[in-house]
C-alpha positions as CSV (number, residue, x, y, z in Angstrom):
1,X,59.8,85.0,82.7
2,X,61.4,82.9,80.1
3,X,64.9,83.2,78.8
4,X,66.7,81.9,76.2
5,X,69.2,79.3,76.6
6,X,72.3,80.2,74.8
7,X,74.9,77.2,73.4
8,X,78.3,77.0,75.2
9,X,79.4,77.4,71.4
10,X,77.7,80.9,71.1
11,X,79.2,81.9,74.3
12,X,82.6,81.3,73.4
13,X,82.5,82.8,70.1
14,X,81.1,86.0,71.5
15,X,84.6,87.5,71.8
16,X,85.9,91.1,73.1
17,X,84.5,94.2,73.3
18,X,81.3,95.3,73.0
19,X,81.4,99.1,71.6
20,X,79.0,101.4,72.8
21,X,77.9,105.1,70.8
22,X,78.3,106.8,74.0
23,X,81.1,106.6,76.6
24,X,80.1,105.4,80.7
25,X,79.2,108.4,82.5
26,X,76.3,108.4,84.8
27,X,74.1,106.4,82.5
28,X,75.6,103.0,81.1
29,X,74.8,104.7,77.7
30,X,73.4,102.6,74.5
31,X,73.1,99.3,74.3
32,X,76.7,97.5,72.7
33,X,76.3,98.0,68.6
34,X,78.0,95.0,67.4
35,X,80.3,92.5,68.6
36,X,84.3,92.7,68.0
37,X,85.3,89.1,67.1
38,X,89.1,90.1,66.0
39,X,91.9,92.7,66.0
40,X,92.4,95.8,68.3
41,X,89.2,97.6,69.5
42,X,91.2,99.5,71.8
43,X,93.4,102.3,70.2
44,X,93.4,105.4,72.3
45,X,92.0,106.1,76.2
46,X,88.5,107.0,75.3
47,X,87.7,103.5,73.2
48,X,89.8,101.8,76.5
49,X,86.4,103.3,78.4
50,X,84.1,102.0,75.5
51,X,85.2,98.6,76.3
52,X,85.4,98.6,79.7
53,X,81.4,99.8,79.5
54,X,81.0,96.9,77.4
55,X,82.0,95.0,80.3
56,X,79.5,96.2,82.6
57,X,76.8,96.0,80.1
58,X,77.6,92.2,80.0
59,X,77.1,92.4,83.6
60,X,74.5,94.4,84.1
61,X,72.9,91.8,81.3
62,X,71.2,95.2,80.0
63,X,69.3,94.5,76.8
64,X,65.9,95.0,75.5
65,X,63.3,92.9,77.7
66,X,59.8,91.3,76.4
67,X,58.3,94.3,75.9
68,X,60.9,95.8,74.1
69,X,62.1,97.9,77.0
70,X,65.7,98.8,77.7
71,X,66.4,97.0,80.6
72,X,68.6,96.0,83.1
73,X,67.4,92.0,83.5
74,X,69.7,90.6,86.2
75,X,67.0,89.5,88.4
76,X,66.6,85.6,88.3
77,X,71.0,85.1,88.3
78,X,71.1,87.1,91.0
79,X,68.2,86.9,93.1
80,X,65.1,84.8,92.8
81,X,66.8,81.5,91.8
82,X,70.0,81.8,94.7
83,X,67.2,82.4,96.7
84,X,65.6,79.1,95.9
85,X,68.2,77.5,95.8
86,X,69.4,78.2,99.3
87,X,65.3,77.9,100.8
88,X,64.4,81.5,101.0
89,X,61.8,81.9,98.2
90,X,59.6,79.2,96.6
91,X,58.3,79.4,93.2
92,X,54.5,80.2,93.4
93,X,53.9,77.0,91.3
94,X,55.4,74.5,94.5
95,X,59.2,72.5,93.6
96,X,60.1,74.9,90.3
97,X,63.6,74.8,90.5
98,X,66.0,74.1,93.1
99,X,63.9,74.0,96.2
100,X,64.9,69.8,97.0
101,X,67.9,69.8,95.5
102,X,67.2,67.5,92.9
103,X,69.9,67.0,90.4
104,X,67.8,66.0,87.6
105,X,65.5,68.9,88.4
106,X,66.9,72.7,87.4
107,X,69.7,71.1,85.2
108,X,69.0,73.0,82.4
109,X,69.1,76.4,84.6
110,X,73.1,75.4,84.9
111,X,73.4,77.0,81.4
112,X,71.4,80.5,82.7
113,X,74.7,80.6,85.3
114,X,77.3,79.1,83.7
115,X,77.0,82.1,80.0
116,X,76.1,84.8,82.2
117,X,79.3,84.2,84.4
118,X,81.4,83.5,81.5
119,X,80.0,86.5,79.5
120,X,80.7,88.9,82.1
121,X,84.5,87.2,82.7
122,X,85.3,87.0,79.1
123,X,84.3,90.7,78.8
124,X,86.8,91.4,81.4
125,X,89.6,89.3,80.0
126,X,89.2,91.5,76.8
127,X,89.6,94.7,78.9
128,X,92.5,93.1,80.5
129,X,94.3,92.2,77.3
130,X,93.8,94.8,74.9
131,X,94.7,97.7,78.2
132,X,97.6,95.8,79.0
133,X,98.9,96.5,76.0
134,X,97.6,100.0,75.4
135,X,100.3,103.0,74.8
136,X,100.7,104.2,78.5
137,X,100.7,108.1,77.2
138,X,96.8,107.4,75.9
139,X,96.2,107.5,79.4
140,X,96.1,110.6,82.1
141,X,97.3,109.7,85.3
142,X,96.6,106.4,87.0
143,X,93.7,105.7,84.7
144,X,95.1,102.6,83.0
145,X,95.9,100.7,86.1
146,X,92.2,101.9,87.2
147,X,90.7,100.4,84.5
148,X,92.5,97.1,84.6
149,X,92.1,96.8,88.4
150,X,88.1,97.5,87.4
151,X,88.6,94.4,85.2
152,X,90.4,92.2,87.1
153,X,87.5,92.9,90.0
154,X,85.3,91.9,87.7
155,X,87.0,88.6,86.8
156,X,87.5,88.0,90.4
157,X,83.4,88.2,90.5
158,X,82.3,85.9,87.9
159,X,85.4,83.2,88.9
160,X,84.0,83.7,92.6
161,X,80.3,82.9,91.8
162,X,81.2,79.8,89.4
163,X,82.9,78.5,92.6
164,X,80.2,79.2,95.0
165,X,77.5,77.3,92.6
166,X,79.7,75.0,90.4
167,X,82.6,74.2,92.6
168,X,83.3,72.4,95.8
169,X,83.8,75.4,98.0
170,X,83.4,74.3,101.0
171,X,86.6,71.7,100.9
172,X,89.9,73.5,99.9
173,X,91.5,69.8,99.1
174,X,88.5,69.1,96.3
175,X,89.5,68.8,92.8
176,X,85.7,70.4,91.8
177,X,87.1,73.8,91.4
178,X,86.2,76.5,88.5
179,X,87.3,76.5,84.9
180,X,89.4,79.4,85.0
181,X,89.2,81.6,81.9
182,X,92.1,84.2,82.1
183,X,92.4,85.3,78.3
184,X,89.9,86.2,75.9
185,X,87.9,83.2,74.3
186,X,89.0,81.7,71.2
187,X,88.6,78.7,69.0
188,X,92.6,77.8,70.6
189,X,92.0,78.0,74.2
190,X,88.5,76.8,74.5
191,X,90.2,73.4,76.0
192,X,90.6,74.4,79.3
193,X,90.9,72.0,82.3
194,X,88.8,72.1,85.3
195,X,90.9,73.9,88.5
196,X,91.3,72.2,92.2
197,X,89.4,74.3,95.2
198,X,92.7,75.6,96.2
199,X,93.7,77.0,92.9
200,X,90.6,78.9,92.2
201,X,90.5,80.1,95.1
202,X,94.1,81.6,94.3
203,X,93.1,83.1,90.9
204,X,90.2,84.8,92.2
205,X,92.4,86.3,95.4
206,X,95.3,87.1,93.5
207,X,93.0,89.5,90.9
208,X,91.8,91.0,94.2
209,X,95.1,91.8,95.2
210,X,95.2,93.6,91.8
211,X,92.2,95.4,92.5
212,X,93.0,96.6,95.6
213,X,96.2,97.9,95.0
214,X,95.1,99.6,91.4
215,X,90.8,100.4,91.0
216,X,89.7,103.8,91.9
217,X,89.4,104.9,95.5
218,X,86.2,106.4,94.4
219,X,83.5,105.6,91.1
220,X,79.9,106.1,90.7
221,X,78.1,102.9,92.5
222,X,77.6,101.5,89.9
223,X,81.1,101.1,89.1
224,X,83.8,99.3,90.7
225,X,86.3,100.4,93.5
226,X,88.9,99.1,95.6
227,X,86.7,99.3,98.5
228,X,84.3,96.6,96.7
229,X,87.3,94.6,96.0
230,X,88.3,94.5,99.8
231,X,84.4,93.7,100.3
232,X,84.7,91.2,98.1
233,X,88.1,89.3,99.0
234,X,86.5,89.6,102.7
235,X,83.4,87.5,101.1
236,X,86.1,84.7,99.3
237,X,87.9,84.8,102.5
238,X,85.3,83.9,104.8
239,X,83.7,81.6,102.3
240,X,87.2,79.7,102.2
241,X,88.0,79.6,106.2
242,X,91.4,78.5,106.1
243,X,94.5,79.5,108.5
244,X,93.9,83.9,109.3
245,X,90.8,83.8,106.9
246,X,88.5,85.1,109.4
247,X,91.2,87.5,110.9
248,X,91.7,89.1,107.7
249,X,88.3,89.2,106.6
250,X,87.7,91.0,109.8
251,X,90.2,93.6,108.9
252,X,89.3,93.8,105.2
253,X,85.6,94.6,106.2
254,X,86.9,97.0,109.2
255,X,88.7,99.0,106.4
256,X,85.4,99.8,104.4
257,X,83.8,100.7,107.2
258,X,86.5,102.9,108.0
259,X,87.0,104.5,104.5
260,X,84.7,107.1,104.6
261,X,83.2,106.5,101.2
262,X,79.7,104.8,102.5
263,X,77.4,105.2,105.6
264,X,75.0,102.9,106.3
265,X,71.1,104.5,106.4
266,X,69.3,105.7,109.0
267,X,66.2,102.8,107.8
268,X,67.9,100.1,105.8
269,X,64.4,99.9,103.8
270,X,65.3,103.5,102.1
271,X,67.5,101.9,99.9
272,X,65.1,99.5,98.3
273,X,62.1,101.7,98.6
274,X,63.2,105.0,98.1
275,X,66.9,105.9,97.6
276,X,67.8,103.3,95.5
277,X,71.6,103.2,93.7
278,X,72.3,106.7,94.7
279,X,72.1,105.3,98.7
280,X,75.4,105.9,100.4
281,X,75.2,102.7,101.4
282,X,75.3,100.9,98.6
283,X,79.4,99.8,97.2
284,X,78.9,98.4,93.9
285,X,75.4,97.7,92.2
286,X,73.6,97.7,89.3
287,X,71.8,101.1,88.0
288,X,68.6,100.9,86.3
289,X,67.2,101.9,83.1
290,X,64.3,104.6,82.7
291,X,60.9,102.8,82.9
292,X,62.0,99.3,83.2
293,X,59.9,96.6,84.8
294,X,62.0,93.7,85.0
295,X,62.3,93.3,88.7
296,X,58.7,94.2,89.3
297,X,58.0,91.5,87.4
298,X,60.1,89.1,88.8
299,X,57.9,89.0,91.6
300,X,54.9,90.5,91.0
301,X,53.9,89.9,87.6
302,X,50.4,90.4,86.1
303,X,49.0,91.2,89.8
304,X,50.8,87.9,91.1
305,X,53.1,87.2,93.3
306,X,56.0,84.7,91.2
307,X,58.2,83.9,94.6
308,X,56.9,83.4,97.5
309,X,59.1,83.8,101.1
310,X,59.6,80.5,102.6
311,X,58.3,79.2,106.2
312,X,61.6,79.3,107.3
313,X,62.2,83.5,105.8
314,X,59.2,84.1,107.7
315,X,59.9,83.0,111.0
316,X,62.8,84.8,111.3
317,X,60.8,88.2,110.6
318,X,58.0,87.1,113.2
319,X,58.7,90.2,115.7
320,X,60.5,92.2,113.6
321,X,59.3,96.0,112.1
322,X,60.4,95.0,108.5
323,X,57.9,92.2,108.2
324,X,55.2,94.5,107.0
325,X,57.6,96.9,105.2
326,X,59.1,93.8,103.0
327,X,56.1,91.5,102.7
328,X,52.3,91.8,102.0
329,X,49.6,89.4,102.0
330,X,47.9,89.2,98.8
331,X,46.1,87.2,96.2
332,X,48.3,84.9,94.6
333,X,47.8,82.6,91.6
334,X,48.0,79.1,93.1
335,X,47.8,75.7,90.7
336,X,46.0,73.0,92.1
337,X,46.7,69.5,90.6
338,X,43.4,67.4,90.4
339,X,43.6,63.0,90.4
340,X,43.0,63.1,86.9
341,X,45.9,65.0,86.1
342,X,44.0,68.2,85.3
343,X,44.5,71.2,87.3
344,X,42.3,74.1,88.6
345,X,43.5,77.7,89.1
346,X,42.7,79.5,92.3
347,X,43.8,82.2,94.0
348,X,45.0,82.0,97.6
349,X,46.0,85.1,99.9
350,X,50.1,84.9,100.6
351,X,52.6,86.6,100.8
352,X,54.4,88.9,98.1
353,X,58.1,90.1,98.6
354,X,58.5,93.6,98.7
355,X,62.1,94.0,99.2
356,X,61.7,96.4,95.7
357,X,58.2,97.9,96.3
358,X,56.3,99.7,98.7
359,X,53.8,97.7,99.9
360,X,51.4,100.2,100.8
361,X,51.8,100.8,97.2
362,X,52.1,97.9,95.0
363,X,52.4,99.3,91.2
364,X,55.2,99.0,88.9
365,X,55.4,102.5,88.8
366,X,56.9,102.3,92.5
367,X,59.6,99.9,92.4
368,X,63.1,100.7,92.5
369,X,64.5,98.9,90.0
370,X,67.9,98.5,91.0
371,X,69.8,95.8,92.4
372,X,72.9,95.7,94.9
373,X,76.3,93.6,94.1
374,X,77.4,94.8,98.0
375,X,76.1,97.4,100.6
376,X,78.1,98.4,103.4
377,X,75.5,96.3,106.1
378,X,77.1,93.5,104.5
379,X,80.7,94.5,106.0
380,X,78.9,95.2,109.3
381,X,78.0,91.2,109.2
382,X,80.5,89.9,107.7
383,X,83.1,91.4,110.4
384,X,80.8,90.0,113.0
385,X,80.8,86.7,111.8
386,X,84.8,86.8,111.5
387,X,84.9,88.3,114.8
388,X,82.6,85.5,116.3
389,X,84.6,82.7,114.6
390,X,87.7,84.1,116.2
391,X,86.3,84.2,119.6
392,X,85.3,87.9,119.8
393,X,82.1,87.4,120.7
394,X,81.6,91.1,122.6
395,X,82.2,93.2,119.1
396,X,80.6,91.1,117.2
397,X,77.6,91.2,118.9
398,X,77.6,95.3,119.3
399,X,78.6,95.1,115.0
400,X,75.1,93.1,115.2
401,X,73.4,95.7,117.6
402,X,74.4,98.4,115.3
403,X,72.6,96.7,111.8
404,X,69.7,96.0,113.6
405,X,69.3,99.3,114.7
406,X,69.2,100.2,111.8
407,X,66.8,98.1,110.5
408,X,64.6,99.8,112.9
409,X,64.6,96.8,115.6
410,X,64.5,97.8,119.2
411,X,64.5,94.5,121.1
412,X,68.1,93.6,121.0
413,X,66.5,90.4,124.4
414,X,68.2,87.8,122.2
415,X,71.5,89.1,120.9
416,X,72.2,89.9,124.6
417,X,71.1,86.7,125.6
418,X,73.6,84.9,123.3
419,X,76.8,83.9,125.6
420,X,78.1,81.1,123.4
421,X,80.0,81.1,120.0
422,X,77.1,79.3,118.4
423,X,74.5,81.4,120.0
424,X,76.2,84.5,118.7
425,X,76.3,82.6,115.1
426,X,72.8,82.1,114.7
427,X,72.1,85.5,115.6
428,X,74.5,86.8,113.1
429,X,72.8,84.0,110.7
430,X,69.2,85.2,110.8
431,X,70.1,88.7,110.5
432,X,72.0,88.0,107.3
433,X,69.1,86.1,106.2
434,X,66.2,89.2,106.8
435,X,68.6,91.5,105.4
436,X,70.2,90.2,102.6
437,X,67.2,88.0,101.2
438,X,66.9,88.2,97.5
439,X,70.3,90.6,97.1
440,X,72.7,89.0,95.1
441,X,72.6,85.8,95.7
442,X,74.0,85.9,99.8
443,X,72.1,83.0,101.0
444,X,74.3,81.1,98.9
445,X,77.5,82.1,100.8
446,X,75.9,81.9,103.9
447,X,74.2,78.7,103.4
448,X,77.7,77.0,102.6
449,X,79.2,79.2,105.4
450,X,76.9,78.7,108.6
451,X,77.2,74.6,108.6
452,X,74.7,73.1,110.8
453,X,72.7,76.5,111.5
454,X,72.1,76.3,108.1
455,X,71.3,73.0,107.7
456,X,68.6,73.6,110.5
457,X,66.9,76.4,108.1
458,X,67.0,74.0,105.4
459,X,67.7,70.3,106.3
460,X,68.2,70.3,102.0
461,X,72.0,71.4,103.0
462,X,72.9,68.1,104.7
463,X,74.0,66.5,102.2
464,X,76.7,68.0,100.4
465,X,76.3,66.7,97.1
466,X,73.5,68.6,96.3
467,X,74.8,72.1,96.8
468,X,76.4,72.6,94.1
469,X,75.0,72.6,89.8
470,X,76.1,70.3,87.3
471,X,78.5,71.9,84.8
472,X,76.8,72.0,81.4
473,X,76.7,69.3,79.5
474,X,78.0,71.3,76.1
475,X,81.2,71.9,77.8
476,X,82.4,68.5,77.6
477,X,81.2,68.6,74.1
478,X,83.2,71.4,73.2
479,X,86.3,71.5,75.9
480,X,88.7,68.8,75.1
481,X,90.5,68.9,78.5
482,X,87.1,67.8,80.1
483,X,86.3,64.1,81.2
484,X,82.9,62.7,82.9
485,X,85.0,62.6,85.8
486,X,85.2,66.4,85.9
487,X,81.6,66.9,86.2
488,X,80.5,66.8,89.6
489,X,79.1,63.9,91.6
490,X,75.5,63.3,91.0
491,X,75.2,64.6,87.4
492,X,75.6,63.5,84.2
493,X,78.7,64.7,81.3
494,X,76.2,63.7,78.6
């Protein structure tokens, strides 16, 4: 599915607030009108809630697809290309994208991170300002300190995922950090310096901390809450690993669990194949449009399966109850490269991801669309893997029981069998992998996360220099405070 590539100079003169006709209630409402490039969109508490839907919008990257279809059309940022990136899908074609790491192969696929991060984080920075300094009596109760704590979440997001793709996350002493944009774009700030590890890191914590102390307690799930900020600083935390990381992770995810607001279901499939955004499991997502096909046809397109599961995603389903619930065996289009540099189309059985569709009943009509920013299953692993880093080896592996029960496994001969820390780390390791394939981007974080465990699912990893994108090469064009020495090893400034 081709998208357009948008210049860095487009991006930053996209400024503020997208309005919207209708205000954000259960629907995201009409697509943003026009775009605000100046003055005050904000003026009393109901166009304070216009903008802050125009900040999910940018988000939710809702728009009007190929077929002129309002859609939601998240599906390669978040998804398929994380997944190849990290080894869990491969392009039906063979080596599309990222699946060797190549740096002069999936360069130009920087730019489809790099806007739709920015976007979505200068969206919030325009919530941020023009809120901030909003009349407090527009507002009834807490609802402007809910709004902004929404928006700094959301900041906190797009910052967070730079880092895990753009940045050196994995070493806290690196200069490669993030290019933090904390203030709407303009013409006068679009020279911005690259930030160390460490300091990004900060930012992104320190709007957490916002978050936490001001979003709502309780929102639709497709809107932000405190409880997916705490998910979310858990994720930073145990992405970073420094000092009580792993201890306050642990606690972070521990409080989720315990708030009440989310239960995990009694088959994990029912939220992909039947429940969808409305499961109680689900924390934050994205909700669908009416009709839409866009993540049908992100893998499954004109009866084809586009990404295919790896080797390595299948062994670790070999045994397991959700192999034939999230995968099917079917004719796939497969491009076979003659000597003479012709090729010859065939079609070879393999297997199509499901994760979305019923595979019993493979039609677009089936799918549920939707796609998940956090689920409570990911607290359940997350405080197992803290647990297990910090020695706890005995919770962490009943946390572990207690997902895979309700993923419908019950052989639990291996998680029993794991006595050491590392044992107890790989077992964490493939679970995260079966259950939160294809799901915003997680292999990522766990592929930087899970050292050589990960490495051993895909030897790609071992070198260092490879995990991470090149920053676009129109940013040093247009950002002053940029040298070639800012870009990151391996890739080119020009």
């Amino acid at each position: 599915m081709k998208k357009q590539i948008y210049h860095i100079a487009t991006l930053m003169l996209a400024l503020c607030a997208m309005l919207v006709n209708t205000s954000c209630s259960d629907e995201l409402g009409e697509l943003p009108s026009q775009y605000k490039v100046d003055g005050n969109t904000v003026v009393d508490a109901a166009s304070a809630e216009t903008l802050l839907g125009g900040m999910y919008y940018k988000y939710a990257n809702a728009g009007y697809n190929n077929y002129d279809i309002l859609s939601t059309g998240n599906t390669s940022m978040t998804e398929t290309y994380p997944a190849d990136f990290a080894g869990t899908v491969i392009y039906y074609q063979g080596a599309y994208l990222f699946e060797t790491h190549n740096v002069t192969v999936g360069t130009r696929y920087s730019y489809y991170f790099w806007n739709y991060y920015y976007e979505y984080i200068n969206a919030a920075n325009c919530v941020i300002e023009q809120v901030e300094a909003a009349d407090d009596s527009w507002f009834s109760g807490n609802r402007k300190q809910e709004i902004l704590g929404e928006a700094y979440a959301m900041r906190a997001l797009g910052h967070y995922n730079l880092l895990r793709l753009f940045g050196y996350s994995w070493d806290v002493s690196s200069p490669y950090g993030v290019i933090l944009r904390t203030a709407p774009s303009k013409v006068s700030n679009l020279t911005t310096p690259r930030s160390s590890v460490a300091d990004s890191y900060a930012q992104i914590i320190s709007d957490l901390d916002y978050a936490i102390a001001n979003a709502p307690s309780v929102n639709s799930h497709w809107y932000i809450t405190k409880w997916f900020a705490k998910g979310l600083k858990a994720r930073v935390l145990m992405l970073r690993g420094q000092g009580n990381d792993y201890s306050d992770a642990a606690a972070l995810a521990q409080e989720v669990i315990n708030s009440g607001q989310y239960t995990l279901e009694d088959n994990v499939i029912d939220v992909f194949h039947s429940k969808g955004i409305d499961s109680n499991e689900v924390i934050f997502g994205i909700k669908p449009y009416s009709n839409q096909t866009d993540v049908y046809e992100a893998y499954y397109y004109r009866s084809s399966a586009q990404f295919l599961p790896t080797d390595s995603l299948m062994a670790l389903f070999e045994n397991d109850p959700r192999k034939e619930q999230l995968f099917l065996a079917t004719p796939t289009m497969t491009v076979v490269w003659n000597d003479d540099g012709t090729y010859t189309i065939v079609y070879v059985d393999k297997y199509a991801i499901c994760k979305h569709l019923d595979p019993t009943l493979m039609t677009a009509n089936d799918i549920e669309e939707s796609q998940y920013e956090m689920r409570l299953t990911e607290m359940y692993l997350l405080r197992a893997e803290a647990l297990a880093r910090t020695g706890n080896l005995t919770e962490a592996k009943s946390l572990l029981k207690t997902v895979l029960t309700h993923a419908g496994v019950t052989d639990m001969t291996e998680v029993d069998n794991a006595s050491s820390q590392h044992d107890v780390l790989q077992q964490i390791f493939n679970e995260d992998m079966r259950n939160l394939f294809c799901e915003d981007g997680h292999e990522i974080d766990i592929m930087l996360r899970f050292g050589d465990i990960a490495t051993a699912f895909n030897p790609v990893y071992a070198n260092t220099q490879y995990n991470v994108l090149g920053i676009p090469v129109d940013e040093f064009k247009y950002n002053g405070d940029l040298t070639a020495a800012d870009q990151n090893p391996g890739y080119s400034a020009e």
